[in-house]
C-alpha positions as CSV (number, residue, x, y, z in Angstrom):
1,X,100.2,90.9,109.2
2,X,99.5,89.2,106.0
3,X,102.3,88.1,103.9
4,X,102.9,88.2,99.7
5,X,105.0,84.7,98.2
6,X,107.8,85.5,96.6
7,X,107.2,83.5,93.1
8,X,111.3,84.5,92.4
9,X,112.9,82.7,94.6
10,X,114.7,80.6,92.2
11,X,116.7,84.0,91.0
12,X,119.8,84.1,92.1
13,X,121.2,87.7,92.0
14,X,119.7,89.6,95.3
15,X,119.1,92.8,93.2
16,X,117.3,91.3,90.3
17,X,115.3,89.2,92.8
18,X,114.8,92.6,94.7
19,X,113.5,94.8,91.9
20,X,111.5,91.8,90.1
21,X,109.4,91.7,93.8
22,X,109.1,95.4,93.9
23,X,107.8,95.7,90.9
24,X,105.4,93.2,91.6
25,X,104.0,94.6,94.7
26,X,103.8,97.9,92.7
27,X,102.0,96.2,89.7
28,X,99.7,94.5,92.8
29,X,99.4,98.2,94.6
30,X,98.2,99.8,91.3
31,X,96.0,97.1,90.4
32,X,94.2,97.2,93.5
33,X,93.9,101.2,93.3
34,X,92.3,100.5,89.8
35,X,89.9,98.3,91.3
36,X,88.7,100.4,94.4
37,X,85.5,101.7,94.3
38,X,85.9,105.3,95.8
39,X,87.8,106.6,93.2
40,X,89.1,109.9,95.3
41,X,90.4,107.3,98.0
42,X,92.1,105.8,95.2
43,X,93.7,108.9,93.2
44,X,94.5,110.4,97.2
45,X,96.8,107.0,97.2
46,X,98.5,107.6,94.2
47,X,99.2,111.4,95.2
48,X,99.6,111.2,99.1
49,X,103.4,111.1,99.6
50,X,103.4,108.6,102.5
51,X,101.3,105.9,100.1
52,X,102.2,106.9,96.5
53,X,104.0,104.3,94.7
54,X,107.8,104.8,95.2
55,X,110.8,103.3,92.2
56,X,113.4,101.3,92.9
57,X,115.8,103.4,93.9
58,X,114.0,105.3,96.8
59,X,114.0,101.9,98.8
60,X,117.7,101.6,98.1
61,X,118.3,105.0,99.5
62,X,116.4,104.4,102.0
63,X,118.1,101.6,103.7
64,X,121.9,102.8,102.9
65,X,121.3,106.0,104.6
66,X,121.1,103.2,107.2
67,X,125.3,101.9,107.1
68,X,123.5,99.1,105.1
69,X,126.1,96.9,102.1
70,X,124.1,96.9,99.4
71,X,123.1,92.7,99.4
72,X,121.5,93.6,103.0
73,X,119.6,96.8,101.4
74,X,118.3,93.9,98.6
75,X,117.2,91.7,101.5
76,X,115.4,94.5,103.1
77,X,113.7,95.4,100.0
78,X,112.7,92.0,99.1
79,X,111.3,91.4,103.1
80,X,109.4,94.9,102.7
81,X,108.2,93.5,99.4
82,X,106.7,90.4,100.7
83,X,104.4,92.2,103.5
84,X,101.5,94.4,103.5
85,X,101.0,97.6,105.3
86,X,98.5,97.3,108.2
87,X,98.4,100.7,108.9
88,X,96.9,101.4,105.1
89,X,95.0,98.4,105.3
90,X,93.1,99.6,108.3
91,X,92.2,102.7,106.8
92,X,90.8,101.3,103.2
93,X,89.4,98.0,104.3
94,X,86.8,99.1,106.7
């Protein structure tokens, strides 16, 4: 799995640091959609549920629902931030 740096980790509130690496990795996601060649693979991405680029708040919700205090939910969010998804690169970097 590769990995993304995290070029905040001198921030020290866990949300900001949070949200300044998703947005990053969404900036990243969209740039890289912009920049791929078969342009129906990329708009799919943008529209396909499972791969289209998610706010803020989703990944919040998303790791309550799992009991989780909300400094853990940033942690998760900034660890999810920081890798790439294998199972989409396999399928666009053939």
């Amino acid at each position: 799995m590769n990995t993304i740096g995290n070029p905040y980790r001198t921030i020290q509130d866990l949300r900001q640091e949070a949200e300044k690496l998703h947005e990053l990795r969404n900036t990243t996601k969209q740039q890289a959609r912009e920049l791929m060649q078969d342009r129906i693979m990329a708009w799919r991405s943008n529209i396909d549920p499972r791969t289209k680029i998610k706010p803020f708040e989703y990944y919040v919700k998303k790791y309550s629902k799992k009991g989780e205090n909300l400094d853990e939910v940033y942690r998760k969010i900034i660890d999810s931030s920081k890798r790439t998804n294998d199972k989409v690169n396999k399928k666009y970097l053939k």
